[in-house]
One Martini backbone bead per residue (centre of mass of N, CA, C, O) as a GRO file, in nm:
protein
  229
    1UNK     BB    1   0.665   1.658  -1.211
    2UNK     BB    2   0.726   1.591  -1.574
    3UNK     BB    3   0.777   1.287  -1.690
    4UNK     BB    4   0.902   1.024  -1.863
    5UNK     BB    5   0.836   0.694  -1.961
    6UNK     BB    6   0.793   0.423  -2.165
    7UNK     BB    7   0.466   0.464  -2.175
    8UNK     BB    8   0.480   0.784  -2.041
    9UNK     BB    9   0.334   1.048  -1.891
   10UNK     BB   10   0.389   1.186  -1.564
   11UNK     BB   11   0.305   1.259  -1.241
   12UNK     BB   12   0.459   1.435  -0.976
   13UNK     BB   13   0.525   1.408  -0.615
   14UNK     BB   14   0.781   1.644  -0.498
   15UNK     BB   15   1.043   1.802  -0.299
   16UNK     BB   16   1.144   2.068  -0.408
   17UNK     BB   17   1.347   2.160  -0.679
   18UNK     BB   18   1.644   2.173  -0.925
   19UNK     BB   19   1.555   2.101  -1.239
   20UNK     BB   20   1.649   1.954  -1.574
   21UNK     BB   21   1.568   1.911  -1.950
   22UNK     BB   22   1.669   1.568  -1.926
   23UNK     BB   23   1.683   1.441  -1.690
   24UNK     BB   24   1.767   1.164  -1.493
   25UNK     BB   25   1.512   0.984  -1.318
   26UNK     BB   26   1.426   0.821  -1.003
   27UNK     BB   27   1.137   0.620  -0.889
   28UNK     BB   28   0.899   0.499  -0.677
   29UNK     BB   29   0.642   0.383  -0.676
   30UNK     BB   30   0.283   0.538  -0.620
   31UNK     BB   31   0.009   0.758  -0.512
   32UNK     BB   32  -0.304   0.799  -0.689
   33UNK     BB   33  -0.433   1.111  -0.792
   34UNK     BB   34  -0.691   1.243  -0.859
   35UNK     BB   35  -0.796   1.553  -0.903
   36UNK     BB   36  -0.592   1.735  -0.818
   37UNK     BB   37  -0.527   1.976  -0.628
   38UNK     BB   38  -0.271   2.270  -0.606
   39UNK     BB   39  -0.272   2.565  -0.434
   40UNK     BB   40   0.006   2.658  -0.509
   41UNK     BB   41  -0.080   2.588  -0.834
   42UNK     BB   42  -0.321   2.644  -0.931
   43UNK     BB   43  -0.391   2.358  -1.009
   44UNK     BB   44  -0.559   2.027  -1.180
   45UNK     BB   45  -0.492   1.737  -1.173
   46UNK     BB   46  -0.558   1.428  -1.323
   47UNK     BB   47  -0.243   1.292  -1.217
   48UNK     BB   48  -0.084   1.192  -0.934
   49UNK     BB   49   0.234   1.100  -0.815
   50UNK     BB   50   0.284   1.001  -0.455
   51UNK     BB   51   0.569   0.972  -0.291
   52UNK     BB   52   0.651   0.796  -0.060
   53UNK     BB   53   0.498   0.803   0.259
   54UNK     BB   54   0.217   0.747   0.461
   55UNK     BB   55  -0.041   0.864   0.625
   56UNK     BB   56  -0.249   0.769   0.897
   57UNK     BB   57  -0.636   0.669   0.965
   58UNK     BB   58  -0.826   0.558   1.251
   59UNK     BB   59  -1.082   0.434   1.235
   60UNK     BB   60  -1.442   0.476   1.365
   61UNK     BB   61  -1.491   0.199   1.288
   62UNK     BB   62  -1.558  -0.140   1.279
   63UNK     BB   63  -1.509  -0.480   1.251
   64UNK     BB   64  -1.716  -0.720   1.199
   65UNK     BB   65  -1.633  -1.077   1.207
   66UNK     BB   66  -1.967  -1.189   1.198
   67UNK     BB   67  -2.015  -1.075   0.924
   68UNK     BB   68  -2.086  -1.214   0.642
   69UNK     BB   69  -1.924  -0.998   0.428
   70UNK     BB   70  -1.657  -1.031   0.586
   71UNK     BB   71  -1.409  -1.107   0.355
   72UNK     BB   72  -1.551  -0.924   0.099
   73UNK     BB   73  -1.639  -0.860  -0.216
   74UNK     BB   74  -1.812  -0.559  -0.236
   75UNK     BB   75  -2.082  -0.265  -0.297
   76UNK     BB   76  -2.032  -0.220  -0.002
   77UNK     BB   77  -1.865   0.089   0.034
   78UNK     BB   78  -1.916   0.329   0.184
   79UNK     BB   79  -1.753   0.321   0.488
   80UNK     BB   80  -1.500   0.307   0.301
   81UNK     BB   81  -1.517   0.589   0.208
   82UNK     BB   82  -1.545   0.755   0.451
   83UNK     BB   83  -1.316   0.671   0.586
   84UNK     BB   84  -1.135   0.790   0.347
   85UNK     BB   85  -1.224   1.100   0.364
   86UNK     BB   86  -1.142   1.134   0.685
   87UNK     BB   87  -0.825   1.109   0.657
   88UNK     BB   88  -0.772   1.316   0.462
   89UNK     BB   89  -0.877   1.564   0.679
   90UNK     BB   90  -0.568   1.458   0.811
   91UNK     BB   91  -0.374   1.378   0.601
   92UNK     BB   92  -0.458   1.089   0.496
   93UNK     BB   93  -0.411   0.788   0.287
   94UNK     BB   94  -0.523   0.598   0.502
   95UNK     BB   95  -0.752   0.377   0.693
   96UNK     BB   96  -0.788   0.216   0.943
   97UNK     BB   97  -0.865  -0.093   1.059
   98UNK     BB   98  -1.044  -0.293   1.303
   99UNK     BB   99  -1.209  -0.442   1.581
  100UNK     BB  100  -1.410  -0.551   1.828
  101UNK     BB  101  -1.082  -0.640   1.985
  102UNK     BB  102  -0.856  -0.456   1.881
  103UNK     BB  103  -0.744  -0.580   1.559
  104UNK     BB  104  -0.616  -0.546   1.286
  105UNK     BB  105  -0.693  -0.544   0.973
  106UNK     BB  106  -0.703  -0.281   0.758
  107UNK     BB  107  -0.798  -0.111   0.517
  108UNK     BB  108  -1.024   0.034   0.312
  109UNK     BB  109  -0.835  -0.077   0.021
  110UNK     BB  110  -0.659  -0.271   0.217
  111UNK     BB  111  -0.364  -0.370   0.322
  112UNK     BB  112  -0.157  -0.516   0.601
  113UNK     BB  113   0.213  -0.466   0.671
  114UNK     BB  114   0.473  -0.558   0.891
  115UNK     BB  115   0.798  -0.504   1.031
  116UNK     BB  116   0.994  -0.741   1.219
  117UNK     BB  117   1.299  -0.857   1.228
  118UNK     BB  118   1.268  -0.950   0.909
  119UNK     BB  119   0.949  -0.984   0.918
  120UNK     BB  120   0.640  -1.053   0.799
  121UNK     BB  121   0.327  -0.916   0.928
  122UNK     BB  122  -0.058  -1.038   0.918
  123UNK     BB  123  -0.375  -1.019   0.904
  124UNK     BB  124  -0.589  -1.247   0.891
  125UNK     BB  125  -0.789  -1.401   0.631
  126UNK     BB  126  -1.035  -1.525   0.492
  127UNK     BB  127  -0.962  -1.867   0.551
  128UNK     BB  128  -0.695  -1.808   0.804
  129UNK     BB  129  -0.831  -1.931   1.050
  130UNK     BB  130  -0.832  -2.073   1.303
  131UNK     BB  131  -0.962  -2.306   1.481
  132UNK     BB  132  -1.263  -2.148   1.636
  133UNK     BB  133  -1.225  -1.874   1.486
  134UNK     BB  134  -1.341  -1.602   1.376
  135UNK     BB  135  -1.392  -1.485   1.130
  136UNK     BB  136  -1.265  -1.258   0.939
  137UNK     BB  137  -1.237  -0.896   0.792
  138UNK     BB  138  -1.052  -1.004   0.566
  139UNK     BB  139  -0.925  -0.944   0.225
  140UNK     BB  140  -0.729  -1.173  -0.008
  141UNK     BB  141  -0.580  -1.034  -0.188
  142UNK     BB  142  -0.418  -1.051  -0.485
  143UNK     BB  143  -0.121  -0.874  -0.358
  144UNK     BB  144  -0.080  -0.968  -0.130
  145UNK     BB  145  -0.026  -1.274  -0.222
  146UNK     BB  146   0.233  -1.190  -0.373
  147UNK     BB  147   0.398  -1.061  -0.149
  148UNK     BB  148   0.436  -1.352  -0.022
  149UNK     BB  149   0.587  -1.479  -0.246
  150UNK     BB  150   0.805  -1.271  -0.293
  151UNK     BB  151   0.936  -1.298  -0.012
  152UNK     BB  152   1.002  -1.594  -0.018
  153UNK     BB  153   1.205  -1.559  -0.243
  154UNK     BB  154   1.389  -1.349  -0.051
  155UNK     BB  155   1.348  -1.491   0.253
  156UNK     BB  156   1.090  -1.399   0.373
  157UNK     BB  157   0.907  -1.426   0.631
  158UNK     BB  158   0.578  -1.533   0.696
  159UNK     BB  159   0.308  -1.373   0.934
  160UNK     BB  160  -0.054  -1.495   1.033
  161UNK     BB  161  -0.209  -1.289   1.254
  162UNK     BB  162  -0.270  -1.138   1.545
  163UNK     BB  163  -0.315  -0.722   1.556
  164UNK     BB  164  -0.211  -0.443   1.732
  165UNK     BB  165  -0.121  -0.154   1.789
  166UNK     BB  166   0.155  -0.208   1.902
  167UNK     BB  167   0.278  -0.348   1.689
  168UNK     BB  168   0.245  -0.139   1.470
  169UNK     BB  169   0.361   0.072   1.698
  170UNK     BB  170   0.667  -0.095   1.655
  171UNK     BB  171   0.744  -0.163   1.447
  172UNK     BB  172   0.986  -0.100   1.141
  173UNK     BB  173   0.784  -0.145   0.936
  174UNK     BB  174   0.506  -0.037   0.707
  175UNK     BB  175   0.245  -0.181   0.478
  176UNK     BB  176   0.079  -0.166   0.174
  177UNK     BB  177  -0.197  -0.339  -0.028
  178UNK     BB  178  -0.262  -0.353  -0.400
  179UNK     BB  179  -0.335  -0.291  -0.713
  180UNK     BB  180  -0.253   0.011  -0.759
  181UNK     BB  181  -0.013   0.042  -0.582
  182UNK     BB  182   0.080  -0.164  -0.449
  183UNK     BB  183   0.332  -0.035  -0.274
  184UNK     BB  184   0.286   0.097   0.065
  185UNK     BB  185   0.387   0.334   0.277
  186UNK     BB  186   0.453   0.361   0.622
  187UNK     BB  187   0.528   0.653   0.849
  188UNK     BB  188   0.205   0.677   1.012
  189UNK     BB  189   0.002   0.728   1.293
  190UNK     BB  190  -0.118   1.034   1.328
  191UNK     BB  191   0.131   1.103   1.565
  192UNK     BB  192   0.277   0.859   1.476
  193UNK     BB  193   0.529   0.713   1.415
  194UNK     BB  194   0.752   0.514   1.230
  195UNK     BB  195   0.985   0.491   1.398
  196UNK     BB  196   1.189   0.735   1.187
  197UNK     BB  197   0.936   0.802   0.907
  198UNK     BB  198   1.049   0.623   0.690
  199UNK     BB  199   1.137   0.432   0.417
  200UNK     BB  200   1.252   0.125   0.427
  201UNK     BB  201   1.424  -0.127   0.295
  202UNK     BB  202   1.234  -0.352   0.269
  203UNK     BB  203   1.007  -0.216   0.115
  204UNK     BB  204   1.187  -0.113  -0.135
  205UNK     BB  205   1.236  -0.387  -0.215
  206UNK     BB  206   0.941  -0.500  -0.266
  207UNK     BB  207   0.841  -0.256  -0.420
  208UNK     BB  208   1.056  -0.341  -0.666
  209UNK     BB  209   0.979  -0.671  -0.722
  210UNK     BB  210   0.635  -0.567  -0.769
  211UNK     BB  211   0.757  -0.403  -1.056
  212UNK     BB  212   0.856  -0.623  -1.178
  213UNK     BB  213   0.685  -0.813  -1.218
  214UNK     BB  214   0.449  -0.650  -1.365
  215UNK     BB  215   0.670  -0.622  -1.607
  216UNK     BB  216   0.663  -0.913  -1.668
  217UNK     BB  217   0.349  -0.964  -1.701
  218UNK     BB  218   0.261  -0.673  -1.905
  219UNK     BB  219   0.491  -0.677  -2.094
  220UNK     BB  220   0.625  -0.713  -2.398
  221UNK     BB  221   0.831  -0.855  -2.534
  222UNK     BB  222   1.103  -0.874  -2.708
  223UNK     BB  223   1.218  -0.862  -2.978
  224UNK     BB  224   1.357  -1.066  -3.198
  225UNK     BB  225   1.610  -1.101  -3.373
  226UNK     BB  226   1.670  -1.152  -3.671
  227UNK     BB  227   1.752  -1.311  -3.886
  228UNK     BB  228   2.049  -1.401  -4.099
  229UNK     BB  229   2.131  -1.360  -4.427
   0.00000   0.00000   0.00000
């Protein structure tokens, strides 16, 4: 579908339905697919938002915490794009990374955040490991930090620990955080459910936050009214 928004016109991917020219539509941020090809409509999208939570699949690779580069942003990006070509070839949005202690990391370009009982939990990131324990192999986005002070706005607690897969799939809702997506909800992990498998009400509400601060700190204010004559 091809929507009109206030600075753009974009597509989006939503599931078939018959829509009218001029309709208006609501829609939560998505995740953004450069040169899509399209199956069904033999056609390539320069760019498609993904709506809706998306599948993971679990990294091959294990993170190493010992790593001297590992919770840094560097250019040796190969290991974490292969790792994300793998999980598309099985319709997953993002790859799951691990320790070699079998405990969650990240995504391979992203953060990752579950909730459980009304509360967020997040593997610690680089320079937030308690005392003697081995470095993090996890990078401190800056989407991330922003939706833990966001949480805390809205009186959600935010725990920073150690998480393995039962967490995981235990959760009640899970999503991922970047700059590019800001909120992607995840709904499955390779064929595990995730809950109910939809996107919660905390995460939707989070990813709307995210979207408001995005466009109060991006969008330049309205002009001020006339003096009057």
């Amino acid at each position: 579908m091809k929507v009109k928004e206030k600075y753009a016109e974009i597509w989006i991917a939503i599931p078939k339905r018959e829509t009218e020219v001029g309709e208006t539509v609501s829609f939560a941020q998505g995740m953004e697919m450069k040169d899509f090809k399209s199956k069904d409509l033999d056609r390539v999208f320069p760019s498609v938002y993904f709506l809706g939570g998306v599948n993971t699949q679990a990294a091959a690779t294990a993170s190493a915490q010992a790593a001297p580069m590992a919770g840094h942003k560097t250019q040796n990006y190969w290991p974490r794009i292969q790792a994300l070509q793998a999980a598309a070839t099985h319709k997953a949005g993002e790859s799951l990374w691990f320790t070699v202690s079998n405990h969650l990391a990240s995504g391979s370009v992203s953060n990752i955040f579950l909730i459980k009982d009304g509360d967020l939990l997040t593997p610690f990131a680089r320079g937030e490991e308690p005392p003697g324990a081995l470095g993090a192999p996890v990078l401190p986005g800056i989407t991330r930090g922003a939706l833990i002070e966001l949480a805390g706005d809205m009186n959600i607690f935010t725990t920073k620990k150690m998480l393995d897969i039962n967490d995981l799939l235990g959760a009640d809702e899970v999503f991922l955080t970047n700059s590019s997506w800001g909120v992607l909800p995840v709904i499955g992990v390779e064929q595990e459910k995730i809950a109910d498998g939809c996107v919660g009400d905390l995460t939707h509400s989070l990813r709307e936050a995210w979207t408001r601060c995005v466009d109060e700190e991006t969008y330049p204010p309205p002009e001020p009214p006339p003096p009057p004559e």
